[in-house]
Biopython code that builds the backbone (N, CA, C, O; Angstrom):
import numpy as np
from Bio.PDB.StructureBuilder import StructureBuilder

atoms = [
    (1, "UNK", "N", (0.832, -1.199, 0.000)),
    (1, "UNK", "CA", (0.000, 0.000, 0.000)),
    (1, "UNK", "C", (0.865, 1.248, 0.000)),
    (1, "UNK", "O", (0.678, 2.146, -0.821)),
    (2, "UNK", "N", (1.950, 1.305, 1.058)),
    (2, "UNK", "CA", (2.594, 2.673, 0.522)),
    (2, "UNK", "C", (3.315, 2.436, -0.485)),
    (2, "UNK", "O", (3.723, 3.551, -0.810)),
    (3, "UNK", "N", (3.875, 1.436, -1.429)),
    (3, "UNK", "CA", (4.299, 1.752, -2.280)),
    (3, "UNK", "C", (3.369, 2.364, -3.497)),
    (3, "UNK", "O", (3.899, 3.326, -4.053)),
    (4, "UNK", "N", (2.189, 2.013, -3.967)),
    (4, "UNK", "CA", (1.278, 2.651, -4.744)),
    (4, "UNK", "C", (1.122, 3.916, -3.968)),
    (4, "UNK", "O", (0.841, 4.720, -4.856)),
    (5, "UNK", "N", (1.139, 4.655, -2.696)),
    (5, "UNK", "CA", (0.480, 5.644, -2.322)),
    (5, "UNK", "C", (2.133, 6.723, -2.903)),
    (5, "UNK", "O", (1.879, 7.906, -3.134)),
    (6, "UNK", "N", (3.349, 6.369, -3.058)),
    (6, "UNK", "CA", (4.616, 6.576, -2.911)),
    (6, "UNK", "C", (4.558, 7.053, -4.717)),
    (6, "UNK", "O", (4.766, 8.174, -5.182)),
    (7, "UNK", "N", (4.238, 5.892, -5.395)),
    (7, "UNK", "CA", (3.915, 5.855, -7.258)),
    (7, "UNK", "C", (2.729, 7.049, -7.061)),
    (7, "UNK", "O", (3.245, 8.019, -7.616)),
    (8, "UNK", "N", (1.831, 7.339, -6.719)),
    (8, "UNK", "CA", (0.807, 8.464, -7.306)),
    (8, "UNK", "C", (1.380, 9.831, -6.664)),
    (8, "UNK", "O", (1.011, 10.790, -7.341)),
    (9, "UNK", "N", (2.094, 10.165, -5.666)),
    (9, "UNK", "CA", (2.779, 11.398, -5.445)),
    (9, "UNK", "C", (4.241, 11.682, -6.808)),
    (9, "UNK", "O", (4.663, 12.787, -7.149)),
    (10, "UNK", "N", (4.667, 10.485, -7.273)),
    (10, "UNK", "CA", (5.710, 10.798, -7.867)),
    (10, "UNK", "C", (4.868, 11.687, -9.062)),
    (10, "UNK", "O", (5.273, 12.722, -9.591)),
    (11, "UNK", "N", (3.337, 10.852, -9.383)),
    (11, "UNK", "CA", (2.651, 11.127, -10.781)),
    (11, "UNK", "C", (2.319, 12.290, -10.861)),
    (11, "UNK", "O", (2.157, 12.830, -11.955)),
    (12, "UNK", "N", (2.099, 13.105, -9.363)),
    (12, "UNK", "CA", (1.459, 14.387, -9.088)),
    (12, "UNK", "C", (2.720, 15.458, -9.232)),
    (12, "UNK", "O", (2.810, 16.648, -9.533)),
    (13, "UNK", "N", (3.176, 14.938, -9.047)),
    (13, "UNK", "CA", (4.921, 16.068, -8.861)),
    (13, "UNK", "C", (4.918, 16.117, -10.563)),
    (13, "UNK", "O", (4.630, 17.251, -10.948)),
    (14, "UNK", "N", (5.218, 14.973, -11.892)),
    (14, "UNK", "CA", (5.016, 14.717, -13.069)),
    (14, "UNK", "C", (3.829, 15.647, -13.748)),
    (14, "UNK", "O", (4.079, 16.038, -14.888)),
    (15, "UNK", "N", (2.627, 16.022, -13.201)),
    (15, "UNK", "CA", (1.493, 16.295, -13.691)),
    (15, "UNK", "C", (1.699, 17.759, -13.303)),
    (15, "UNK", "O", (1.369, 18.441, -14.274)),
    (16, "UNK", "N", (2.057, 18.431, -12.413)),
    (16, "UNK", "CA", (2.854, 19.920, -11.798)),
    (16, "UNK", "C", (3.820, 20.216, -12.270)),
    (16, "UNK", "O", (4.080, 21.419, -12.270)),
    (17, "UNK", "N", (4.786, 19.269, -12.882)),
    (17, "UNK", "CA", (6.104, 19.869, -13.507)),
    (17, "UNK", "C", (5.318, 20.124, -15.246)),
    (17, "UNK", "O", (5.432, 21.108, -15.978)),
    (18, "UNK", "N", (4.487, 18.751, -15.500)),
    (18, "UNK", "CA", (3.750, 19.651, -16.895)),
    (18, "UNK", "C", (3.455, 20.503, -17.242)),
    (18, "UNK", "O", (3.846, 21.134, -18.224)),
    (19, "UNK", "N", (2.456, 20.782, -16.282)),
    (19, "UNK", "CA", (1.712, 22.452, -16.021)),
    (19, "UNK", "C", (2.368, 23.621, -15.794)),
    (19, "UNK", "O", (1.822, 24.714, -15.946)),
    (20, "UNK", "N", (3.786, 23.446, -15.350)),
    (20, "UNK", "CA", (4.687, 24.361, -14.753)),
    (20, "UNK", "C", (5.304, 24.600, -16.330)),
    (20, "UNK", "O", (5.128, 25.740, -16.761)),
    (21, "UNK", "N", (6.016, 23.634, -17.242)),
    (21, "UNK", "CA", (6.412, 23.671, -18.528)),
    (21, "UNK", "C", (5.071, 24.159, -19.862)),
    (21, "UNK", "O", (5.387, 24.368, -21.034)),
    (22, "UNK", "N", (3.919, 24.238, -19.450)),
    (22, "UNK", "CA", (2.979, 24.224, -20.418)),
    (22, "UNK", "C", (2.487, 25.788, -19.655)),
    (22, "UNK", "O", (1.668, 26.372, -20.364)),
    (23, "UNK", "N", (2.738, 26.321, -18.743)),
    (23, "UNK", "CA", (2.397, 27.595, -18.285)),
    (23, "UNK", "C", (3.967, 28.823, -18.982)),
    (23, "UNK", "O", (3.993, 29.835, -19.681)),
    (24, "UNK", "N", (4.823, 28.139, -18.424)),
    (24, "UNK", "CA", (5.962, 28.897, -18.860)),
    (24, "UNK", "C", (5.982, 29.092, -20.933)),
    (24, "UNK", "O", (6.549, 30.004, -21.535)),
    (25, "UNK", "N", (5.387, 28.222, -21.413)),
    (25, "UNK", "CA", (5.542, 28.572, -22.870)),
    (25, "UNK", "C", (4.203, 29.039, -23.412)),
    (25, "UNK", "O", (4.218, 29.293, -24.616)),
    (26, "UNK", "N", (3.108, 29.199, -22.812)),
    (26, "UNK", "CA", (2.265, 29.959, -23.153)),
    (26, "UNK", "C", (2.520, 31.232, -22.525)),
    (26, "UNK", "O", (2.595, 31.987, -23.495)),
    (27, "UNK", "N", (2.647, 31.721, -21.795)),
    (27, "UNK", "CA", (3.294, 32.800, -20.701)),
    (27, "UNK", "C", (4.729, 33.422, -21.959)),
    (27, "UNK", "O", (4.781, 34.624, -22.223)),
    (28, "UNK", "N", (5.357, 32.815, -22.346)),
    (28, "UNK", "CA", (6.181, 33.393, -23.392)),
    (28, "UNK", "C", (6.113, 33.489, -24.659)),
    (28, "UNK", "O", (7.132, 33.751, -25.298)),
    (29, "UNK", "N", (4.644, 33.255, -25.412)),
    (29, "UNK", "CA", (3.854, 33.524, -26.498)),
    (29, "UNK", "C", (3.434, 33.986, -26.433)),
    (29, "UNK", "O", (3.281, 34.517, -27.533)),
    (30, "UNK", "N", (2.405, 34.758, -25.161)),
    (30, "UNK", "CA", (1.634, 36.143, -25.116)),
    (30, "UNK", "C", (2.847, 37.429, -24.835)),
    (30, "UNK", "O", (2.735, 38.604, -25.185)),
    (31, "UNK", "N", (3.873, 36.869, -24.184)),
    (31, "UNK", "CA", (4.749, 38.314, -24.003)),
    (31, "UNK", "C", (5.430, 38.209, -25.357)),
    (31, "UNK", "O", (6.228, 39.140, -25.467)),
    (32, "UNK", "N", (5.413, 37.374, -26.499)),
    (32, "UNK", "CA", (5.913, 37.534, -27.792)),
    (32, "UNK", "C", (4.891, 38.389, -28.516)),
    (32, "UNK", "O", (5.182, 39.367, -29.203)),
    (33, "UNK", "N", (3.443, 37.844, -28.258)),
    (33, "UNK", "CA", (2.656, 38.557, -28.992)),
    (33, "UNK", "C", (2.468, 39.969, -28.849)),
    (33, "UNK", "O", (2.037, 40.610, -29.807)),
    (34, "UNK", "N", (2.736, 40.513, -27.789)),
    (34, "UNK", "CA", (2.466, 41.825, -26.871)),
    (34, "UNK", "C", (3.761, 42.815, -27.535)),
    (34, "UNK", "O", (3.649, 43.930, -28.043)),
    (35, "UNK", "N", (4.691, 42.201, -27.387)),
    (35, "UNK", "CA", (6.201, 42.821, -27.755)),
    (35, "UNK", "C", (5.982, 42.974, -29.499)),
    (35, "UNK", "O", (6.011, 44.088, -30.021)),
    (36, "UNK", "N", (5.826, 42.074, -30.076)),
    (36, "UNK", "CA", (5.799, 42.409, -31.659)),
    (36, "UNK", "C", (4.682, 43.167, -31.997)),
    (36, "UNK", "O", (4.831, 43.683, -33.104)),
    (37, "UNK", "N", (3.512, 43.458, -31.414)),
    (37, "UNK", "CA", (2.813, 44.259, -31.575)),
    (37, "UNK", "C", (3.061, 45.793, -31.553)),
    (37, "UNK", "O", (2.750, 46.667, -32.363)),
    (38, "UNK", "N", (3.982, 45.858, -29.896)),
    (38, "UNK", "CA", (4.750, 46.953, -29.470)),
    (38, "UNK", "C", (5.526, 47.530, -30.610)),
    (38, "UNK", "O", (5.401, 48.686, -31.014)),
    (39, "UNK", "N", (6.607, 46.328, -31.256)),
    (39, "UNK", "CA", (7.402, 46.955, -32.208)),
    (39, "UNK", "C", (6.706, 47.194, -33.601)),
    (39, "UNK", "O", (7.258, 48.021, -34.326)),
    (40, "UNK", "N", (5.485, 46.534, -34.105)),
    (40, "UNK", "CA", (4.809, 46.803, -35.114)),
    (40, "UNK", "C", (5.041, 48.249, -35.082)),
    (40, "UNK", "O", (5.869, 48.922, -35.697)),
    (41, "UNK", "N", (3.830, 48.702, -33.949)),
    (41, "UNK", "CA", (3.551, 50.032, -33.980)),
    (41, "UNK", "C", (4.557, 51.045, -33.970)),
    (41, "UNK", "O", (4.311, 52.214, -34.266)),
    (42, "UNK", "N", (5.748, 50.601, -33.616)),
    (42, "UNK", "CA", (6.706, 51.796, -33.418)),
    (42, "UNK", "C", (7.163, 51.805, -34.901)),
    (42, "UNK", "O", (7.502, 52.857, -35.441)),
    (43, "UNK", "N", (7.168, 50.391, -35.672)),
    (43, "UNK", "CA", (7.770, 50.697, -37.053)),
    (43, "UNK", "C", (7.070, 51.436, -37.436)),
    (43, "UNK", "O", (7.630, 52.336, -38.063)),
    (44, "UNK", "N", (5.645, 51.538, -37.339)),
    (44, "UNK", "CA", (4.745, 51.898, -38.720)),
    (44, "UNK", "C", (4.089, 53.448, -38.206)),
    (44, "UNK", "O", (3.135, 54.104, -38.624)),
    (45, "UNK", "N", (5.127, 53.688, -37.056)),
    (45, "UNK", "CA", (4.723, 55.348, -36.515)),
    (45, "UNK", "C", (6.269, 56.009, -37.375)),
    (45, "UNK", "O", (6.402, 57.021, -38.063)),
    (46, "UNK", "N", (7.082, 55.145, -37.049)),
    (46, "UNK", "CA", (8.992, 55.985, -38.078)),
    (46, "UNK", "C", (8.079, 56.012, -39.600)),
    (46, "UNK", "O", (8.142, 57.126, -40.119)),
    (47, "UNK", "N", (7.544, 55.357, -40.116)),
    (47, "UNK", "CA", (7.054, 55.485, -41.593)),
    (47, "UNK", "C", (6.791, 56.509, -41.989)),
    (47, "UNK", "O", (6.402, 56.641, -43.149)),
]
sb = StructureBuilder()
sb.init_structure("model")
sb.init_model(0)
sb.init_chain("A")
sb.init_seg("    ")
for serial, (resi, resn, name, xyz) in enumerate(atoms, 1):
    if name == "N":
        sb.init_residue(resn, " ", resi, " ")
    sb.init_atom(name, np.array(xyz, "f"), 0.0, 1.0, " ", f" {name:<3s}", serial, name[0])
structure = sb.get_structure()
């Protein structure tokens, strides 16, 4: 019994490090989207 109770904490730590990797690269596609927008506008204000 604690070894299965020992296997589903490892799975939960696994399922948190996902979320932690799947937060960090959406989190750095909206500050991509935000920033090239930023620089859009500054190009197309020098025009």
């Amino acid at each position: 019994m604690n070894t299965s109770k020992s296997h589903l904490n490892i799975l939960w730590v696994q399922v948190w490090v996902l979320a932690a990797v799947q937060g960090a690269i959406t989190l750095t596609w909206l500050i991509y989207i935000v920033v090239s927008g930023i620089l859009q506008t500054q190009r197309n204000a020098e025009i």
